[in-house]
C-alpha positions as CSV (number, residue, x, y, z in Angstrom):
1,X,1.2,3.4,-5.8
2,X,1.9,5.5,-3.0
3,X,0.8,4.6,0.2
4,X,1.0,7.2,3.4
5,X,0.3,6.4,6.7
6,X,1.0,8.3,10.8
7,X,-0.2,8.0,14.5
8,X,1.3,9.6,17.4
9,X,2.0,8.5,20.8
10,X,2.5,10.1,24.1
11,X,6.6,9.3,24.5
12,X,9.7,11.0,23.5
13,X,10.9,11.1,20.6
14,X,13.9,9.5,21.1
15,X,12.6,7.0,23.1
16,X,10.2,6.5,19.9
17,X,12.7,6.4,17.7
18,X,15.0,4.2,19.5
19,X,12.4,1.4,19.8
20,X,11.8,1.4,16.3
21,X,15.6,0.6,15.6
22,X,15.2,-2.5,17.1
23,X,13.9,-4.3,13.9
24,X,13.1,-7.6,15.8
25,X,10.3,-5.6,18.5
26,X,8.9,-3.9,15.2
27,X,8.0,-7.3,13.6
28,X,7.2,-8.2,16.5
29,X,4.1,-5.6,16.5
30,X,3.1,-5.9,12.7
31,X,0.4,-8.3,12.2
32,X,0.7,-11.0,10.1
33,X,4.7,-10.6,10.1
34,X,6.8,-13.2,11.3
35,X,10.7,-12.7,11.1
36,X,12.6,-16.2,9.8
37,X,16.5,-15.3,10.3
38,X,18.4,-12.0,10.3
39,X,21.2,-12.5,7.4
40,X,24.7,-11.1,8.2
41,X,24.4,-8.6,5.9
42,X,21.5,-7.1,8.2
43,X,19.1,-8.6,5.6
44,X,16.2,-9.7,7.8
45,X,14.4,-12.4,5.7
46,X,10.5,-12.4,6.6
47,X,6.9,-13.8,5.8
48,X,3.8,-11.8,5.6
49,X,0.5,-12.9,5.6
50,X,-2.2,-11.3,3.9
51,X,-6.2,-11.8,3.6
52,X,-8.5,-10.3,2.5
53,X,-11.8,-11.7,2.4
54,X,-11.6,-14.9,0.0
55,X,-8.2,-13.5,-1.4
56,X,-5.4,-14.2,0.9
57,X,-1.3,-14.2,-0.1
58,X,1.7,-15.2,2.2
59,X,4.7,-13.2,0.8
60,X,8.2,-15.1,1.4
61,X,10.5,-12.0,0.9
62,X,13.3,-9.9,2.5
63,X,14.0,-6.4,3.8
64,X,16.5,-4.1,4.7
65,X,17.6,-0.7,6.6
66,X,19.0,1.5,4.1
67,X,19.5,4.2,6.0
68,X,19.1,5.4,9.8
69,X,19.9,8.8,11.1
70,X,19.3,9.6,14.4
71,X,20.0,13.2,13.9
72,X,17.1,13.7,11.9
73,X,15.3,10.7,12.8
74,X,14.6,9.7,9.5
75,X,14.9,6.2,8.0
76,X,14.8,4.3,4.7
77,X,14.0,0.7,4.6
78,X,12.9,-1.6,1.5
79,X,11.4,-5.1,1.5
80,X,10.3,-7.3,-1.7
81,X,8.2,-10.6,-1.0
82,X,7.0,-13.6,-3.2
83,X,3.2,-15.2,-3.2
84,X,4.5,-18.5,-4.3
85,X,0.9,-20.2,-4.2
86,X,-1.1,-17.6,-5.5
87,X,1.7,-15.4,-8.1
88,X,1.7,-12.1,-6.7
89,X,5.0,-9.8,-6.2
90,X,5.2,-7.4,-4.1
91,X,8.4,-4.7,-3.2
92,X,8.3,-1.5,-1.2
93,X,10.7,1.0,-0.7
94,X,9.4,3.4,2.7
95,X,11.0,6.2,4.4
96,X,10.3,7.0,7.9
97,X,10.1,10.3,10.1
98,X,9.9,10.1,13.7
99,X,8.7,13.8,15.2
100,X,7.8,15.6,18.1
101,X,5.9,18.6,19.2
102,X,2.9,19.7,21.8
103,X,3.6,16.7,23.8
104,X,3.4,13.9,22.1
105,X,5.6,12.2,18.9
106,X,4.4,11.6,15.4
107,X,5.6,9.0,13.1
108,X,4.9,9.4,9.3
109,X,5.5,6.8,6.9
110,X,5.5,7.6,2.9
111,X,5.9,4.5,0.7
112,X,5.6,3.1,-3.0
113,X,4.2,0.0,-3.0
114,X,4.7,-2.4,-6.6
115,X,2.3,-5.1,-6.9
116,X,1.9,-7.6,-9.4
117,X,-0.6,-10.7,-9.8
118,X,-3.9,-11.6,-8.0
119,X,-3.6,-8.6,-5.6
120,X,-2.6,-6.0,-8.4
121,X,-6.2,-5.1,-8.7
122,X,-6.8,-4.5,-5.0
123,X,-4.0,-2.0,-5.4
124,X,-5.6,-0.1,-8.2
125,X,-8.7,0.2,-6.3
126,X,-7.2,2.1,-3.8
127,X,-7.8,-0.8,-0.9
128,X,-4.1,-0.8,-0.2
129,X,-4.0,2.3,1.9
130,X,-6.9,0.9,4.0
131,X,-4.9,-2.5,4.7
132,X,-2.2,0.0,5.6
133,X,-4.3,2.0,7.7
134,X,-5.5,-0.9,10.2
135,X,-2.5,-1.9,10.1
136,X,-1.1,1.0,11.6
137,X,-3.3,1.3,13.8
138,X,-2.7,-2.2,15.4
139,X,1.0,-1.6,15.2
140,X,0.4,1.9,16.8
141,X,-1.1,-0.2,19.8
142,X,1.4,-2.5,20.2
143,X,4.0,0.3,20.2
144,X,2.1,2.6,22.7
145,X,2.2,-0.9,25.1
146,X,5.6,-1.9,24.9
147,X,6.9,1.6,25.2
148,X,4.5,1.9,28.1
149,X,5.9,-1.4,29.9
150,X,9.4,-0.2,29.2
151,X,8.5,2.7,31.9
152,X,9.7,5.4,29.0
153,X,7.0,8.1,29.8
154,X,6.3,8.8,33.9
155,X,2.4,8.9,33.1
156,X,2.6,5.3,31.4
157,X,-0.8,4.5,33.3
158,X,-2.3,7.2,30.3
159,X,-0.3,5.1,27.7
160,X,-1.0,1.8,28.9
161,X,-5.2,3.3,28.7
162,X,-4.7,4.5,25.4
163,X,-3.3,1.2,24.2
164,X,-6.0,-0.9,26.0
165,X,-8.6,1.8,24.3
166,X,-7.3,0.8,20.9
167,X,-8.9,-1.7,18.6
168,X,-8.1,-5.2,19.5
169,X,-6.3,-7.0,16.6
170,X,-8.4,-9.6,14.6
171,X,-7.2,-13.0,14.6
172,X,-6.5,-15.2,12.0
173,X,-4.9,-18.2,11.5
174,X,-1.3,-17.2,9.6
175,X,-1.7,-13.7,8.8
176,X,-4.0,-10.4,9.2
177,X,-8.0,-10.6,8.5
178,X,-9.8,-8.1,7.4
179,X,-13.3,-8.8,8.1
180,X,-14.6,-5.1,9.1
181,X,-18.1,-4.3,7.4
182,X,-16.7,-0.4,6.3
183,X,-13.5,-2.5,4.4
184,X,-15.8,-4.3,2.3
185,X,-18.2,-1.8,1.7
186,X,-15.3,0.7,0.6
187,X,-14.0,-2.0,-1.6
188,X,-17.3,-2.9,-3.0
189,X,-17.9,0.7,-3.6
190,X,-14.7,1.2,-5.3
191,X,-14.8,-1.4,-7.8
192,X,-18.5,-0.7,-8.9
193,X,-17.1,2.9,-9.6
194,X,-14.5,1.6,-11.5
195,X,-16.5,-0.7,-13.9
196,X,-19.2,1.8,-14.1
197,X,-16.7,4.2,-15.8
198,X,-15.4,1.5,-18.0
199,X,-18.9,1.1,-19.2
C-alpha cells in the first residue's frame, strides 16, 4: 500500500535536512522506535512498537540508508521488521524530499508499506495512513524542538511555540497508543463499509 505523509517547519532547509541525516536524533523522535545497535554496514537494527486498540505488535527488524543526496535533498531508506509474538511482517521501502519555499521547509515522505499477518487487515482498511499521520505529526514536534534548541532559526522562540502548540504524544508502555475517539471511529467506519459491500 502506499502510504504518503509531509509537515513543514520554520528552519532552513539545510539545517532540516542535515538533522535528519543523523539517523540516531531521528529515532530518537519516532514514537514507539527504539534503536538496539548500528551494524558496521550502516545497518541500524531497531524495534517498533505498535498498538492499536486491543491489537498491538513489536516489530524486531532492520533498516538502512540507501541513498542520500544533499544536492537534491532527497533520500531512500528501507526497513523490514518481525512481530515474533503475534506473526505479522512488515517491510517498507520510503523516499524522502526535504524542500523549501515562502519561508519555511517541507518534508514529503512517499512509501510502500507490505504487511502480512494480524495487522494485514488494518492495512487494507486504509488505517495505515492515519497511524502514519499522528505519527508524523509527533515526530514533526519533536523535530521543530530540537531544531529549535539547536538555535538553527534566529526567531526559535516562534519554533519553540509551535512545538509546545503541537499535540502532546500519548504514552504507552513500549510503543505508540492510539486511543483518539476520530481513530476508532474512522476505523469502525471503514470496516462496516467494507463488509457491507461484501454482503
Amino acid at each position: 500500500m502506499d502510504v504518503q505523509v509531509s509537515f513543514t517547519i520554520d528552519q532552513p532547509a539545510n539545517a532540516v535536512w542535515d538533522h535528519l541525516q543523523n539517523v540516531e536524533e531521528v529515532i530518537g523522535c519516532v514514537p514507539g522506535l527504539e534503536l538496539i545497535e548500528k551494524t558496521p554496514d550502516d545497518t541500524y537494527k531497531a524495534k517498533m512498537s505498535v498498538r492499536l486498540g486491543p491489537i498491538s505488535a513489536s516489530f524486531l527488524g532492520e533498516g538502512s540508508i540507501l541513498s542520500a543526496d544533499p544536492e537534491t535533498r532527497i533520500a531512500t531508506i528501507e526497513g523490514k521488521g518481525v512481530d515474533k509474538r503475534g506473526g505479522s511482517r512488515a517491510s517498507a521501502a520510503a523516499t524522502y524530499e526535504v524542500t523549501d519555499g515562502d519561508g519555511e521547509t517541507t518534508v514529503a515522505v512517499k512509501a510502500d508499506v507490505k504487511l502480512t499477518g494480524a495487522l494485514a487487515q488494518m492495512g487494507r482498511t486504509g488505517i495505515v495512513q492515519d497511524i502514519a499521520n499522528q505519527i508524523t505529526q509527533e515526530f514533526a514536534g519533536c523535530l521543530r524542538s530540537k531544531l529549535a534548541a539547536q538555535g538553527g532559526n534566529q526567531e526559535s522562540g516562534a519554533i519553540t511555540e509551535q512545538a509546545a502548540s503541537a499535540p502532546a504524544p500519548a504514552k504507552s508502555v513500549g510503543g505508540v497508543k492510539l486511543l483518539a475517539g476520530a481513530v476508532w471511529r474512522t476505523m469502525i467506519a471503514r470496516l462496516t463499509g467494507l463488509f457491507r459491500k461484501r454482503a
